[in-house]
Residue, then its C-alpha position, 0 to 999 in steps of 0.5 A: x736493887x731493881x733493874x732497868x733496861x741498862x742500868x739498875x736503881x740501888x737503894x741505900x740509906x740515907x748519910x746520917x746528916x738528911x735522915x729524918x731532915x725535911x725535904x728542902x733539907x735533904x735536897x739541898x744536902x744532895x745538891x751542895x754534895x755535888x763530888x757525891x756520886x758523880x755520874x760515871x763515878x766507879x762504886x762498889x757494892x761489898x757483901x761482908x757475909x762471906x758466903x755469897x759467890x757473886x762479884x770479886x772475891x777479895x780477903x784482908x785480914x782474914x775477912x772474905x769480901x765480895x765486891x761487884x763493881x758498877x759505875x754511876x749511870x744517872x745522879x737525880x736529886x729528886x731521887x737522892x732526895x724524895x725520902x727520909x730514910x733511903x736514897x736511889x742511884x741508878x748504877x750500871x754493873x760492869x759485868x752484866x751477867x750480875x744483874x741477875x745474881x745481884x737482885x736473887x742475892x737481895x731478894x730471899x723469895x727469888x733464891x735459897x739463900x738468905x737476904x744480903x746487906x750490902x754495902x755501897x763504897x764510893x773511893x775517895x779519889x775520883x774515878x770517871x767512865x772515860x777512862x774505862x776505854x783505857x782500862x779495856x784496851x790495857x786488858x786485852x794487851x798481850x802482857x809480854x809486849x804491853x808499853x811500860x809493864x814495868x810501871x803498869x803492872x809490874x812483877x813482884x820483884x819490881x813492885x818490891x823494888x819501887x816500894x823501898x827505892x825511888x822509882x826510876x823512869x827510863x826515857x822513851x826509845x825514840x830519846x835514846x836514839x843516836x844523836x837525839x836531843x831534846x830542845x828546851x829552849x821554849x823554856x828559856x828567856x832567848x837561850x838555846x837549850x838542847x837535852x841529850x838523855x844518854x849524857x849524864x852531863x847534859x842532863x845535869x847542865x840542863x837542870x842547873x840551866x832550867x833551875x836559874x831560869x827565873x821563869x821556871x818553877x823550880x819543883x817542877x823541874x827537879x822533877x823532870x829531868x833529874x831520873x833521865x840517868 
């Protein structure tokens, strides 16, 4: 690992398909992966020795796994690409102060420890830096007064809960304010269609009226309106 100014180069070996392929190969390799380490993609750099302080600390199964979060700061082909055995990407950490503790942690003669092997994880589903904003602000909520808590950081009782049963999704405040109703008319071929939330006979009318709407998928609006009650 080397650090820039903003950013550090994270050097990992090349995915078993371009070692030791020549160059044109690989570069069309890095080139058709383009869901590969896409920039502003969140990635994961897991130490599994167990004994290193740096990152998150995370268990399974009786395994420790330190974890240092970072997020894809530039994708270069020619970088991916330019050697047989290693590939270079160029991450941003998500906490700073970890740039020093990563480079000891990877360089013996800087530390008194021994050299890490870690190990670059990209999720599955992927994850773009514009959400990151999101993320800060939902951290500095206070967590009593945070908008559906219930749904974004639910206690034990109610992630239990959601577990076994389906999830019900209470309506927004301004829905269930006296003598609002949804108009859903939009959705009709010249019929006027109106949704009150408190009523469960208007819920319902609703949802058969939109179900023999032929215009209207018919998944897609068992879905909606059917957890207003």
């Amino acid at each position: 690992m080397k650090q820039s100014k903003h950013s550090a180069t994270v050097i990992f070996a090349q995915p078993h398909q371009t070692r030791r392929k020549p160059d044109p190969q690989r570069k069309e390799f890095w080139e058709r992966s383009r869901k590969r380490l896409m920039q502003g993609a969140l990635v994961f750099m897991v130490d599994l020795s167990g004994d290193n302080g740096h990152g998150s600390c995370l268990m399974r199964d009786g395994e420790t796994y330190h974890v240092i979060i970072g997020i894809i700061a530039d994708r270069n082909i020619q970088e991916l690409s330019q050697d047989e055995e290693c590939a270079r990407i160029c991450v941003s950490l998500v906490d700073p102060e970890l740039y020093v503790a990563m480079i000891d942690a990877t360089h013996p003669s800087k530390s008194d420890q021994k050299s890490k092997q870690w190990n670059l994880v990209e999720p599955r589903a992927d994850f773009f830096d514009n959400y990151r904003p999101i993320l800060k602000v939902l951290q500095s909520q206070d967590p009593f007064t945070t908008p559906f808590d219930r749904y974004l950081a639910p206690t034990d009782e109610e992630s239990n809960t959601m577990r076994f049963v389906e999830a019900k999704v209470d309506p927004p405040m301004y829905a269930r304010a006296p003598g609002f109703q949804f108009d859903l008319s939009n959705l009709m071929e010249g019929e006027r269609l109106t949704l009150n939330v408190n009523s469960r006979e208007s819920v319902h009318a609703a949802l058969h009226a939109l179900q023999d709407c032929k215009d209207s998928g018919r998944d897609s609006i068992e879905s909606a309106p059917r957890h207003f009650v």
